[in-house]
N, C-alpha and C positions, 0 to 999 in steps of 0.2 A: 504494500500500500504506500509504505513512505516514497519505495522508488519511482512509483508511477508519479506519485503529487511531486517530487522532484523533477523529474523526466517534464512533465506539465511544464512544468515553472521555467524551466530550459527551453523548450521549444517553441512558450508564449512570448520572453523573454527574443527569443530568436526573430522568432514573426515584427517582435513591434520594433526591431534595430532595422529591419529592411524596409518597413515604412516611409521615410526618409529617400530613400532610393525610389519608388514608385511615382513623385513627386512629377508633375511637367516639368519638361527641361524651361530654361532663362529662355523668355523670348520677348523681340522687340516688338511696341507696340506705338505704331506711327501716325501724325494727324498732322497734316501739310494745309497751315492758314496762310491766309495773306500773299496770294498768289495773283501777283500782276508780272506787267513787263511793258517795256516801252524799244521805241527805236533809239540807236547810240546816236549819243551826240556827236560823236568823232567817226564812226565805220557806217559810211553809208548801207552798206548791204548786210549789217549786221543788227540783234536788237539785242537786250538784255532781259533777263526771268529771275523775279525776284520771289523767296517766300520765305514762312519758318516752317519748320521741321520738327516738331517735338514727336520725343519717344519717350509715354509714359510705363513703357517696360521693363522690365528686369532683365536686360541683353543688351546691347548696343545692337547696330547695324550700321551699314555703312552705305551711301550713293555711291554709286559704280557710272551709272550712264543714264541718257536720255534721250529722246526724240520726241520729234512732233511734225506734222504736215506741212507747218509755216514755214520748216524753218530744214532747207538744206542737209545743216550735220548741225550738231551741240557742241561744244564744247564747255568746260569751266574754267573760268579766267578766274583773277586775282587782280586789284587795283594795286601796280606797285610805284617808289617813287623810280625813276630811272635818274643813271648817271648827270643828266643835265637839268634837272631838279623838274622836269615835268612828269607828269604823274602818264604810266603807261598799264597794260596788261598781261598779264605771266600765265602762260599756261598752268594746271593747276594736275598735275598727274597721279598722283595717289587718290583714293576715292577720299571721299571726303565724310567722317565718323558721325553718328548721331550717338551720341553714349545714355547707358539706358539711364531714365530717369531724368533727361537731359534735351537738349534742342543744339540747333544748326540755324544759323538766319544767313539767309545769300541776300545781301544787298550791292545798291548799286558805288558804294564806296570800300568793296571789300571783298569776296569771295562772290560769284555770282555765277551764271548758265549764260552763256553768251550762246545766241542763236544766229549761226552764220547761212550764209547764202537766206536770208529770208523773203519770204513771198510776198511783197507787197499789199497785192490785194486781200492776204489776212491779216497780217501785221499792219493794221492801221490801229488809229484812236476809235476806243470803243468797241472795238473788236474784241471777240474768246476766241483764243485757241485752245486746241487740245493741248498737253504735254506727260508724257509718260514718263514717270522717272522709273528705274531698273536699282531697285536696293538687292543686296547681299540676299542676305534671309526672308526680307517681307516681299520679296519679288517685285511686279510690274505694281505702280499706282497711278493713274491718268488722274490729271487734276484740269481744271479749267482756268486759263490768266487773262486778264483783262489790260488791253493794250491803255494804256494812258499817255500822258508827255509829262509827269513828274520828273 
């Protein structure tokens, strides 16, 4: 009798230490506001895509890439100062992190989606385009941007 209530006591003991392990894994959890874009003031054929990024998850993720109909190819730029004190933009090559519990803001004085070759007749004032960002983990997200002259 003792060994079996011991044996019990072992094996419930055992169940409730894996508990713990059965748990969902960390995952990121993404909500992309404040999504406009306007045309550049300097690159004729090019516009910018602005928005924030929060991820109220337990995981990070990261942007990797994007597209959209308006707009040729994506890239993300970076506002830097250049050697002759005017202010220029850097390609931006690593994806760029949302950490969980945390946000991302691409503005247009700092880290942003520059949309090159873009189509005019969607990229005007007043306009929505489509834009699909490709994250790591949360995959494809399409969001809608509203073209302004901010």
């Amino acid at each position: 009798m003792k060994t079996r209530l011991f044996c019990g006591l072992v094996l419930g003991c055992l169940f409730l230490s894996t508990l713990p392990g059965c748990a969902p894994p960390a995952a990121p959890s993404l909500t992309i506001e404040t999504v406009w874009g306007r045309p550049s003031p300097t690159i004729p054929t090019a516009g910018g895509l602005y928005m924030v990024i929060e991820n109220s998850g337990s995981a990070s993720d990261k942007l990797l890439s994007g597209k959209s109909p308006a707009c040729g190819s994506i890239e993300v730029q970076a506002v830097a100062m250049k050697s002759d004190g005017t202010l220029g933009l850097n390609p931006v090559d690593e994806p760029l992190e949302i950490p969980a519990g945390g946000m991302l803001e691409l503005k247009p004085d700092g880290v942003h989606i520059l949309c090159m070759e873009k189509d005019d007749d969607k990229f005007k004032r007043g306009a929505k385009i489509d834009l699909t960002l490709v994250f790591e983990k949360s995959g494809e997200k399409t969001v809608s941007a509203e073209i302004s002259l901010q």
